[in-house]
N, C-alpha and C positions, 0 to 999 in steps of 0.2 A: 504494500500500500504506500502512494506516495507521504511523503510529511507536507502536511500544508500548517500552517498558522491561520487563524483568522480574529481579526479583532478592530477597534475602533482606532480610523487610521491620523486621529491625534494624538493616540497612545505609540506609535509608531518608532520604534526606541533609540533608535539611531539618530533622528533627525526631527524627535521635538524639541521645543522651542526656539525651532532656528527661522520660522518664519517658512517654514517649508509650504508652498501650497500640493505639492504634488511630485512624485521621484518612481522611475521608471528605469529597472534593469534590464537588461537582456545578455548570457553568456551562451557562446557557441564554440565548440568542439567538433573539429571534423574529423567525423568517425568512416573507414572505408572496410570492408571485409573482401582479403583478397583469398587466393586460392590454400585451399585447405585449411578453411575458417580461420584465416590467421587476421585479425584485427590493424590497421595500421590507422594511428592517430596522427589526425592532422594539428594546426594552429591552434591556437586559445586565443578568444578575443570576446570583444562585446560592447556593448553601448550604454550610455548612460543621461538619462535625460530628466531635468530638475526644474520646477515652475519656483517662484517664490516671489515673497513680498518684498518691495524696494525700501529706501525710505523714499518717506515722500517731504519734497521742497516746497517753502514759502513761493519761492519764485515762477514756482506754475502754476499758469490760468488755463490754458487750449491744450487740446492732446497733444502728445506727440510720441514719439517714437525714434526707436534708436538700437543699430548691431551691428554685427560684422560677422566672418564666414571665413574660415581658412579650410583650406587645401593640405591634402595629405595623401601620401601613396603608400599605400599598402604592400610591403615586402616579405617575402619569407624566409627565412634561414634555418640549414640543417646542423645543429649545434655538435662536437664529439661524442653528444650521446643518443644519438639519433633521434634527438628531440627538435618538431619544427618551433620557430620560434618567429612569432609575426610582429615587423619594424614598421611604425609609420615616419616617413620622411617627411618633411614639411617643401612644398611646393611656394611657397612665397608669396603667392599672390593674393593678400586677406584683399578681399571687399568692405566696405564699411560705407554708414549710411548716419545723417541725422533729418527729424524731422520733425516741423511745426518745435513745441514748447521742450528743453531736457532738460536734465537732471543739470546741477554746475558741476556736479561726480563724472560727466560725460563730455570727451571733445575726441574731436578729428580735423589732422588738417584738409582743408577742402579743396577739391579737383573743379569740380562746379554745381553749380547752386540754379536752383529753375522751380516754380512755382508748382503745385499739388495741390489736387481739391479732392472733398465728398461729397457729394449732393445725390440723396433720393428722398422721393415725396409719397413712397409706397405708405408710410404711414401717413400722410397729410400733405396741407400745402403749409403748416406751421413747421413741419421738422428742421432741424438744425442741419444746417451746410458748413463743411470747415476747408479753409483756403488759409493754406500755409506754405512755407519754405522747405525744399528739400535740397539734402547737398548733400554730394557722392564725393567720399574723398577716401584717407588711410589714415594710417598712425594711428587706431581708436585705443582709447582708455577709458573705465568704467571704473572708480575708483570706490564704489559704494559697498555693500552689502549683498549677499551673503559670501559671495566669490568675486574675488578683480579683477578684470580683462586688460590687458595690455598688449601692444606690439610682439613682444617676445613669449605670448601666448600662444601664437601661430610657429613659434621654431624650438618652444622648450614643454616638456610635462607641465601639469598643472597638479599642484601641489594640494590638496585640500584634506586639512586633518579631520572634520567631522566626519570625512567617509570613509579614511579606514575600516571603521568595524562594517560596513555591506560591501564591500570590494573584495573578490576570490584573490587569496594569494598576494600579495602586495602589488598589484596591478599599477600599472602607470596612466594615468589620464592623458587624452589629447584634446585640446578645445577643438572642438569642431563648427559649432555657433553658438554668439549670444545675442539676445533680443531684448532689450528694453520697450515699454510700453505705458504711456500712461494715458486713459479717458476719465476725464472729471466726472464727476467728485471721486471715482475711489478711488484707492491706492495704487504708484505703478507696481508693475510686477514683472521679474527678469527670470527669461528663459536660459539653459546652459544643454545643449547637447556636445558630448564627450565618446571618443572612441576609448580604449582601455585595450592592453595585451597584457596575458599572463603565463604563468607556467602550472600547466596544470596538477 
């Protein structure tokens, strides 16, 4: 029978009180059966995806919105013990984006800047339209809560001590994306999706 847990997921032991809204694992092992049921194991890897609560700034009135996105290549190596062992290399090219109202915990230098809107009236002809600024540039930093984003996010691990105890095996984290978001009145709330390799 498999082990499952089930329980109320504020009680969640790992990651309460950290503001967590929501944390998503997934690990894979590639298993193959080759001749004369002989098993050969492939890579260790897996993903890891985190919602949560920002702070929230004096200085925001209008939505806005704010991430970036690195690149990473997936390599495998057969170690002396015939264990494979999967590398991600970093590709270099983060994307990175701000828009309408952010955080002062958030900047990029800017490539260019050009106008965004929202307008639908499926609810009414009262609903709210928003026309803001957007500007695609690099260099992002997110220097807030509950993890920091940086430049050197896209070419080094990402170090985060509350997730030790749910990561198999001392795993290494890769940024893969982050997303900042905020629509008034509530709180923003910053997305982290992470690749990971380990040894199984």
């Amino acid at each position: 029978m498999a082990v499952c847990t089930c329980n109320v997921a504020g009680n969640f032991p790992y990651l309460a009180g950290l503001g967590i809204i929501s944390a998503s694992l997934r690990t894979n092992i590639e298993t193959n059966i080759v001749g004369d049921n002989i098993i050969v194991y492939g890579p260790a890897y897996g993903d890891l995806a985190i919602t949560a609560y920002a702070p929230l700034s004096s200085y925001l009135n209008c939505p806005g919105k704010a991430g970036v996105s690195f690149s990473w290549e997936k390599r495998i190596e057969c170690d002396d013990t015939s264990q494979l062992i999967v590398h991600f290399i970093p590709r270099g090219n983060a994307k990175a984006y701000i828009e309408g109202d952010v955080d002062p915990n958030i900047s990029v230098v800017p490539i260019a800047t050009y106008n965004s809107f929202s307008a639908s009236a499926a609810s009414g002809p009262a609903s709210v339209y928003y026309d803001v600024m957007h500007t695609d540039g690099y260099d992002f930093y997110y220097n807030g809560n509950p993890i920091r984003v940086s430049p050197s996010s896209g070419f080094n691990t990402t170090d985060v001590g509350f997730l030790n105890g749910i990561l198999p095996n001392n795993s290494k984290l890769y940024l893969q994306s982050f997303s900042w978001e905020y629509t008034p009145p509530n709180v923003p709330q910053v997305s982290y999706s992470f690749l990971f390799n380990y040894i199984p």
